[in-house]
C-alpha positions in Angstrom: 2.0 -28.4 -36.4 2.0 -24.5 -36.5 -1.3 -22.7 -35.6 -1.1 -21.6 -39.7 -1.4 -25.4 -40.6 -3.7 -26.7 -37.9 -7.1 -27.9 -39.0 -8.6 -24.9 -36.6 -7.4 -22.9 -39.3 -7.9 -24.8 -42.5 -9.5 -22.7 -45.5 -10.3 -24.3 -48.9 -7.4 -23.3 -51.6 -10.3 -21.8 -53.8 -13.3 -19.8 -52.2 -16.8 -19.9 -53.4 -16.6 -16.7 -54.5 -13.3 -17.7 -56.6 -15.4 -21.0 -57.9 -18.2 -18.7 -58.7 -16.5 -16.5 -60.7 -15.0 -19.5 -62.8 -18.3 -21.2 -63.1 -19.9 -18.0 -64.2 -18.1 -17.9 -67.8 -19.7 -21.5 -68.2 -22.9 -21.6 -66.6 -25.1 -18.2 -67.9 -27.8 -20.6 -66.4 -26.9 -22.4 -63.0 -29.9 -23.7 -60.8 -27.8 -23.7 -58.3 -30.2 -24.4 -55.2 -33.1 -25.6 -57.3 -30.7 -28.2 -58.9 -29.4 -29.4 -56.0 -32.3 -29.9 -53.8 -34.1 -31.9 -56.5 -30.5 -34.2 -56.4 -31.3 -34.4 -52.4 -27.6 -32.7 -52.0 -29.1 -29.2 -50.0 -31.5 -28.0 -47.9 -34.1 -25.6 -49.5 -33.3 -22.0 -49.3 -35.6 -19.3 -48.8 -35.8 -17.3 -51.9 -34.5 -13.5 -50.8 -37.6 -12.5 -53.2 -40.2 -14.7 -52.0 -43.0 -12.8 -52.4 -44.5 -11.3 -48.7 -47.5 -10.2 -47.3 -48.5 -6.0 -47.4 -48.8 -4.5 -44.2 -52.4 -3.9 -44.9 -54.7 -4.6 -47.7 -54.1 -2.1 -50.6 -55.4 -2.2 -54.6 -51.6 -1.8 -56.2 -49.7 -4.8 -56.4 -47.3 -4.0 -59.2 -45.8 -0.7 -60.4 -45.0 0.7 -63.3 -43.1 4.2 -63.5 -42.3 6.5 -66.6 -39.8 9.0 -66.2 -39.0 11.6 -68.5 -35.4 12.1 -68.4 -34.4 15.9 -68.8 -37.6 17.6 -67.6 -40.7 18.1 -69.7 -42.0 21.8 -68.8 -45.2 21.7 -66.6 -46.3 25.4 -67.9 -46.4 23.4 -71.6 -48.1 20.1 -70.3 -50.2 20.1 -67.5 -50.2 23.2 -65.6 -51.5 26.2 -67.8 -50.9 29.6 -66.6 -52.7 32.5 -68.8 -50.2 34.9 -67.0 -47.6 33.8 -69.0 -49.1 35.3 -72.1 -50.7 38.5 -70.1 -47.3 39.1 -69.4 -44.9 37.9 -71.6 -41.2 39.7 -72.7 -41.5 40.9 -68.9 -39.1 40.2 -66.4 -41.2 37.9 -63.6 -42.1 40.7 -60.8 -39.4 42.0 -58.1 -41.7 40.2 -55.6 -40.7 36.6 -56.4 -37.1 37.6 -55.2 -34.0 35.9 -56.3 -34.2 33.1 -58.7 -31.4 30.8 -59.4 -31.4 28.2 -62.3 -28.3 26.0 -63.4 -27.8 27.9 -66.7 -30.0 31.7 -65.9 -30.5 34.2 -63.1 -34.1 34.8 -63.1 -33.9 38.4 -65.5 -34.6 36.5 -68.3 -38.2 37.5 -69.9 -41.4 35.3 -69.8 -41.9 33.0 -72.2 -45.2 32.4 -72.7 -46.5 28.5 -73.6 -46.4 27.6 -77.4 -49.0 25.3 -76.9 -53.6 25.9 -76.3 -54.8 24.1 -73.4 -58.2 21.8 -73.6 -60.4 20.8 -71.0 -60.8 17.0 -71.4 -63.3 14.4 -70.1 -65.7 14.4 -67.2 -63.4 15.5 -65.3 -62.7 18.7 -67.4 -58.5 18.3 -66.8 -56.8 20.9 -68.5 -53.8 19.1 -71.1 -51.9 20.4 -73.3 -52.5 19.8 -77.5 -48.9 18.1 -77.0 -51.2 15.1 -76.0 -53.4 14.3 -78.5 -54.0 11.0 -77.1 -52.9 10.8 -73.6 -55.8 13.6 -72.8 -58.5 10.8 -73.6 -57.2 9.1 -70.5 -57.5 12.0 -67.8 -60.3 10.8 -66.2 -58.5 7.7 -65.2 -55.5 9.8 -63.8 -55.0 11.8 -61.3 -52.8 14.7 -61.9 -50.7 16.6 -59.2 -49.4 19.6 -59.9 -47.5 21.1 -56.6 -43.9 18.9 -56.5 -40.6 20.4 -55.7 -37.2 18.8 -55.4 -34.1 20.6 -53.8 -31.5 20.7 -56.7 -30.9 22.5 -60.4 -28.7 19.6 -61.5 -30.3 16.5 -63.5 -28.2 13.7 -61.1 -29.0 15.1 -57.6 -32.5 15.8 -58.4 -33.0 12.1 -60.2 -31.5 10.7 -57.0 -34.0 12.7 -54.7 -36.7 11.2 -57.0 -35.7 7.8 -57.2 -34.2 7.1 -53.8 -35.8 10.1 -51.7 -32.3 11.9 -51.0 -30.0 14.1 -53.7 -26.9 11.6 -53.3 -26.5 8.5 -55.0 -25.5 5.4 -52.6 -29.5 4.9 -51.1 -31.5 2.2 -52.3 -33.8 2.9 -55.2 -37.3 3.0 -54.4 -38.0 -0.1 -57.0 -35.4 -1.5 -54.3 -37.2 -0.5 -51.3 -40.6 -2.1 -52.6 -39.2 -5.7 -53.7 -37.1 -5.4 -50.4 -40.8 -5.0 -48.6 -42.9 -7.3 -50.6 -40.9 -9.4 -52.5 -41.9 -11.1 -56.4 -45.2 -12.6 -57.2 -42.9 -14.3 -60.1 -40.6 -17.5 -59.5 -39.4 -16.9 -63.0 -38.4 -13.5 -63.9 -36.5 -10.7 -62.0 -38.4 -8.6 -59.6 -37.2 -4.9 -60.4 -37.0 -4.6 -64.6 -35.4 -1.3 -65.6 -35.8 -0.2 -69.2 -33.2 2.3 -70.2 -33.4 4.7 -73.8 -31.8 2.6 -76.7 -29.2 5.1 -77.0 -27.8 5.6 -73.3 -29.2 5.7 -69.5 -30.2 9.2 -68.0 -27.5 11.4 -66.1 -28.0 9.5 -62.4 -27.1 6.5 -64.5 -27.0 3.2 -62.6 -27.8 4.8 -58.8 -31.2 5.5 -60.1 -32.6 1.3 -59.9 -29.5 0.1 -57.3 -30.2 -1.2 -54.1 -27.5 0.7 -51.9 -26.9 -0.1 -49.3 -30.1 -3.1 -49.5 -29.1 -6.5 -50.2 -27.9 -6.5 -53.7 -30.5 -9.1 -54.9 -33.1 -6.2 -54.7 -31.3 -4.1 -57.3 -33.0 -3.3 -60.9 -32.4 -5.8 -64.0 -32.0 -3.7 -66.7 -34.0 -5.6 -70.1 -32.1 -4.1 -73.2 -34.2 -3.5 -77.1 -34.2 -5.6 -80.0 -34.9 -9.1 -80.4 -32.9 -9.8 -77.1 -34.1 -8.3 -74.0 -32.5 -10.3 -71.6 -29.0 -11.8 -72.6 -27.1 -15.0 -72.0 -30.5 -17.0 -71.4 -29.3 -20.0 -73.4 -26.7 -22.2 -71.8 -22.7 -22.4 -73.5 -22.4 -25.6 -76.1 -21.8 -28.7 -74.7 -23.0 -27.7 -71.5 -25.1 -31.2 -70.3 -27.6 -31.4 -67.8 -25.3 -34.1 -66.0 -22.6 -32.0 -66.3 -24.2 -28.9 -65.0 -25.3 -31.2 -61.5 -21.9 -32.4 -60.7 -20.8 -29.1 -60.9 -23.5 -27.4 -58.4 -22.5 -29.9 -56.6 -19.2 -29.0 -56.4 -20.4 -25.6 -56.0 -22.4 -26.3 -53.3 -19.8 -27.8 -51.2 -17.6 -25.1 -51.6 -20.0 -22.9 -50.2 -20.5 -25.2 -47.1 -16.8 -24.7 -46.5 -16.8 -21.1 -46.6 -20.1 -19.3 -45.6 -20.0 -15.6 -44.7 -24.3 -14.7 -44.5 -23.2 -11.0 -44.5 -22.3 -11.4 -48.1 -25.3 -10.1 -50.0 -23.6 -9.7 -53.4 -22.6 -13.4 -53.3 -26.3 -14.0 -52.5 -27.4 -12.0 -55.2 -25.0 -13.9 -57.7 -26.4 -17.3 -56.3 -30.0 -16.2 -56.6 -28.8 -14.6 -60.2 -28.1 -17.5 -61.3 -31.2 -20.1 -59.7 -32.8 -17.0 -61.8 -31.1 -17.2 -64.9 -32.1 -21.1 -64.9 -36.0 -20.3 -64.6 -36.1 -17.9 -67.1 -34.4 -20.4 -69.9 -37.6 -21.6 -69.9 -40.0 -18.7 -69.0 -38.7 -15.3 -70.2 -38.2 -16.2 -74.2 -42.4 -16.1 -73.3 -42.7 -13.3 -71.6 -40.4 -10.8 -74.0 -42.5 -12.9 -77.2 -44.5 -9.8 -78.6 -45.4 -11.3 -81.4 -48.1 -13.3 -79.1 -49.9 -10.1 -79.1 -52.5 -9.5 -81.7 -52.4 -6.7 -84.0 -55.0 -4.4 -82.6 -52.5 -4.4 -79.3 -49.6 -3.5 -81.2 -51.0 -0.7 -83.0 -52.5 0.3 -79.8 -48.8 1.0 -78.5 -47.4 2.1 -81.8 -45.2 -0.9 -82.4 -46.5 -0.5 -86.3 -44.8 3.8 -86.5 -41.3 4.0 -86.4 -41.4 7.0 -84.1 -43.4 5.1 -81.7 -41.7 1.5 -82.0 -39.3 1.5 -79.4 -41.0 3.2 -76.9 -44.1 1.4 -77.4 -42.4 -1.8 -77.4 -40.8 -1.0 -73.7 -44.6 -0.1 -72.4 -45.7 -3.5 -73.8 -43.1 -5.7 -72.8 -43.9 -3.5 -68.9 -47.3 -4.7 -69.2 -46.2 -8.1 -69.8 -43.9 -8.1 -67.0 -46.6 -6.7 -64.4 -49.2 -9.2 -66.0 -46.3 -11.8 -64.8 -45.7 -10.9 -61.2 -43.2 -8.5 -61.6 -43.4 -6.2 -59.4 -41.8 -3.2 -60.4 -41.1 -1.8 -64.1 -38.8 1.1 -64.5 -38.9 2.7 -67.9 -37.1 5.6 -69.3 -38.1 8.1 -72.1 -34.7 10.2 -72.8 -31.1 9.7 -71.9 -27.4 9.6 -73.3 -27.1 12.4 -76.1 -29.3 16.0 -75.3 -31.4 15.4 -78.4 -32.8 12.8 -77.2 -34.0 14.0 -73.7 -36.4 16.3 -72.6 -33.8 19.4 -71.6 -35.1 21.9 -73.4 -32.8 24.7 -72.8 -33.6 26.1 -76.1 -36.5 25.3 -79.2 -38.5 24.0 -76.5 -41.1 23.5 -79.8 -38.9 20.9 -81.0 -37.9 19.5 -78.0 -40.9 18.5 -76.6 -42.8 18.4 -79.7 -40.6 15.4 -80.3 -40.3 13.7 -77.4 -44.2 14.1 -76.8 -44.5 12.5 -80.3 -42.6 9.6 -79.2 -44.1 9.0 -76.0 -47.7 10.2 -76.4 -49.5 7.3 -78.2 -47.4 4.5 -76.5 -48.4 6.0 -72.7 -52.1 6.0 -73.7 -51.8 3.0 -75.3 -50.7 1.3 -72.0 -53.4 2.7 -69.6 -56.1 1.5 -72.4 -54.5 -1.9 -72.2 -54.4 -1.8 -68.9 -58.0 -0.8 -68.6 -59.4 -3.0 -70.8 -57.4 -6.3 -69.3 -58.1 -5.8 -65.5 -54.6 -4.8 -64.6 -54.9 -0.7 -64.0 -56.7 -1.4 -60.7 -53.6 -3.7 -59.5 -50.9 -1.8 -61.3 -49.9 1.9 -60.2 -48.3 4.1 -63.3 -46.6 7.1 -62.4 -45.4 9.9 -64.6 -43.2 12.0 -63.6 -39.2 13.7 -63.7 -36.4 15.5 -61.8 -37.8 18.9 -62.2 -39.9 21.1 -64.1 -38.9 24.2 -66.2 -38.9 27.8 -65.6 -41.5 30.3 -67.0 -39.1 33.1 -68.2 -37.1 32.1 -71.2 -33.4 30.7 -71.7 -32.2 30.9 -75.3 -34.7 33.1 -76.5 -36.7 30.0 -77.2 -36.3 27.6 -74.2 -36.4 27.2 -70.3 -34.1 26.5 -67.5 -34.8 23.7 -64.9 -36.9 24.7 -62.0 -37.1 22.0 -59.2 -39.4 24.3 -57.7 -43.2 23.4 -58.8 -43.7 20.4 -60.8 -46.0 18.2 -62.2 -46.5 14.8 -62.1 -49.4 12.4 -62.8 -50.7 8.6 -61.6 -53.1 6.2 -62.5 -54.3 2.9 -61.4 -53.7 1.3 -58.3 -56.1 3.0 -55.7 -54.9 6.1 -56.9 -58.2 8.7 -57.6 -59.2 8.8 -61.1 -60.2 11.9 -62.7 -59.1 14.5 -60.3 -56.6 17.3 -60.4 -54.4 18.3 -56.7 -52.1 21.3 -55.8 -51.4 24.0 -57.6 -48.6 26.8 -58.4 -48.2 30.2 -58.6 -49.7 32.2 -61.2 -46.4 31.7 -63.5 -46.2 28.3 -62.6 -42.9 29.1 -61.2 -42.9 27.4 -57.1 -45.5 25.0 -55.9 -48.1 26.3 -53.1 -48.3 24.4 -50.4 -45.5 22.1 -52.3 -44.9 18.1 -51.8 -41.8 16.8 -51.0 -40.8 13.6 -52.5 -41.0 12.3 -49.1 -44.8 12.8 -49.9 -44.0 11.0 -53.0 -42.7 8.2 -51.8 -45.2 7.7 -48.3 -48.1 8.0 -50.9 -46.6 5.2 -53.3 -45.7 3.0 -50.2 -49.0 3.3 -49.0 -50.6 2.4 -52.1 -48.3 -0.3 -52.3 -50.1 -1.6 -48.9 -46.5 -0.6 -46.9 -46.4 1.5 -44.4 -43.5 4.0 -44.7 -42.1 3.5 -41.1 -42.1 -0.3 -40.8 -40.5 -0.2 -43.9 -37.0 -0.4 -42.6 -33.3 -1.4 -42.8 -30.2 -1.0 -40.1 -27.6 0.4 -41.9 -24.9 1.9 -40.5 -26.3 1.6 -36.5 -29.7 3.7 -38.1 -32.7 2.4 -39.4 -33.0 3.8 -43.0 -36.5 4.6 -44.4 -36.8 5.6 -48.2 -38.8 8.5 -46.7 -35.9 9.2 -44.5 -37.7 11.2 -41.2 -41.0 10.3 -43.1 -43.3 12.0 -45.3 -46.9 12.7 -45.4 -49.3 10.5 -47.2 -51.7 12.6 -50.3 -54.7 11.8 -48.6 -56.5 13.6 -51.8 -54.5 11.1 -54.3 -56.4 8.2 -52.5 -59.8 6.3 -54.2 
């Protein structure tokens, strides 16, 4: 017998992986472990998403993160500047040097804000009349105003936000926090992405990956309309009898040819003990016709220009209610009309997208108020960049990842209080905050401490804040 033959070198004629893939068109629900240990054929495995403990006691145990896809302008929303009128059809003064947009050079004149600013609440935030009724929550958010990211373009500057560097290919920092503290829920995924009906944002699919993480950690996108989450509901014919001797076959197969370095066969395996949990749970959890009517209208589910997006906030609320603990939902992507780049009409731009969004977002604090859940849940608002204070268009404004704002609530973050500032054009952030700042401060509201938070990849030990970042101690209750 030649050394090809010889049983030191026998591999199955069919891999797990090749199995898999067969078994995948007929089982949209295998149990694969859960099955089989309640047959007696396997020995337990450790869920990759057990849920784990926080590296010190923290408020947040859930998150739930809007971002605006395209930009919304911080000069029209939460950062008035009264030099922009004072001055406006000027060219921004020599003394701010060179300025360098994707589409303008900086000679472009001032464009003052369409919009009157309001004090609002005990706290006396300043918010724009774009938010009718988002500015009855400020005193339950805390907004900061002094963000920069490093690029002009929409992808590089979506990566930076959601993974902490401008290239795609690092884990997402939904990724990063189920990696650190698993799911509180046996029965639905972990990471829950909700995309724009009509097309993801321009970092597409990078923007809720897991990189170079195990691939289990990466987002599961839940799609609109009456089904969220497809293929729940097992092919015709498809017996429970039938469905053990199978995982049992399965699960053989795998004993024959193991490789624990492959994470996206683990991810497929826990996909699919998953997909057989949620048969019975999700149908649930998506149900919103549980809620009562007062809740609906609450999020606008009853106006068709608040439907969908209210719909996505409630069905987050749901999920964080239910142990997931991360919810990733977009406002804007695919076409340009239907995002907040306002390179030009910035009225109609953001007078729409604020419509859309408005109601649903204060909607969803008030719920979250009023059921117990903003103290445990973190919301974050927030985008790649802001816009620039002189005009593009006539009638718009170019991206400026150099002073932005973004706002939290919830989850040990403090309420009522307004951080950092800008220039008096709102044009760079003073004293500005990297996202690394970003991303420490969530972490650490999270209860995870940024440098402990680790993986070897590559003979390094990657962080999501990279060579760290400074925790807002002024964001903290």
């Amino acid at each position: 017998m030649n050394s090809s033959t010889s049983p030191n070198h026998f591999r199955p004629a069919r891999s797990r992986r090749d199995i898999l893939r067969g078994a995948a068109h007929g089982f949209g629900a295998l149990a694969l472990q859960s099955l089989l240990v309640r047959e007696g054929l396997a020995k337990p495995r450790v869920s990759p998403l057990a849920a784990k403990p926080q590296h010190f006691p923290a408020k947040a145990k859930s998150v739930i993160f809007l971002f605006m896809v395209g930009a919304p302008s911080q000069i029209d929303t939460f950062d008035p500047k009264p030099s922009l009128k004072k001055y406006e059809g000027q060219r921004l003064p020599a003394s701010f040097g060179e300025i360098k947009s994707q589409f303008t050079d900086g000679s472009t004149p001032i464009l003052s804000s369409p919009w009157q600013f309001k004090q609002h609440g005990q706290s006396g935030a300043w918010v724009s009349t774009l938010f009718p009724h988002l500015s009855q929550c400020v005193d339950d958010m805390c907004i900061v105003r002094n963000f920069y990211t490093e690029s002009v373009v929409h992808a590089p500057a979506m990566y930076q936000v959601h993974s902490g560097r401008i290239l795609m290919g690092y884990p997402s920092m939904g990724a990063w926090v189920t990696y650190g503290l698993g799911s509180e829920s046996d029965n639905l995924p972990a990471y829950v992405v909700m995309p724009q009906p009509e097309g993801t944002p321009e970092g597409g699919t990078p923007c809720w990956g897991s990189g170079f993480l195990p691939a289990v950690h990466q987002g599961t996108l839940l799609r609109s309309g009456p089904t969220p989450i497809l293929h729940l509901k097992p092919p015709a014919g498809m017996t429970a009898e039938r469905q053990r001797r199978t995982l049992g076959l399965v699960q053989q197969m795998n004993e024959l040819d193991t490789e624990d370095a492959d994470t996206e066969m683990a991810a497929r395996i826990s996909s699919y003990e998953l997909a057989f949990r949620m048969q019975s749970h999700a149908p649930e959890a998506v149900d919103l016709n549980k809620e009562s009517e007062a809740t609906r209208k609450l999020y606008g589910l009853d106006e068709k220009h608040t439907n969908d997006f209210g719909t996505r906030l409630l069905l987050a609320r749901r999920m964080v209610e239910r142990g997931v603990r991360f919810v990733q939902v977009y406002s804007g992507g695919g076409p340009v009309s239907i995002q907040w780049d306002a390179h030009s009409d910035i009225v109609k731009n953001h007078e729409k997208m604020c419509s859309l969004t408005d109601k649903p977002i204060a909607g969803l604090l008030k719920d979250l108020k009023a059921r117990g859940l903003l103290d445990s849940t973190l919301v974050i608002w927030g985008s790649e960049f802001g816009r620039l204070p002189m005009s593009e268009s006539g009638n718009g404004r170019d991206h400026n990842p150099h002073g932005f704002t973004m706002w939290f609530a919830g989850g040990g973050v403090k309420a009522g209080s307004v951080l950092g500032e800008t220039d008096e054009f709102g044009l760079r952030a003073i004293n500005g905050l990297h996202m690394r700042d970003f991303h420490a401060t969530m972490l650490h509201l999270m209860g995870l401490d940024q440098h402990r938070l680790w993986y070897l990849h590559n003979g390094r030990h990657e962080k999501l804040t990279d060579f760290g970042g400074n925790v807002i101690k002024g964001m903290l209750a």
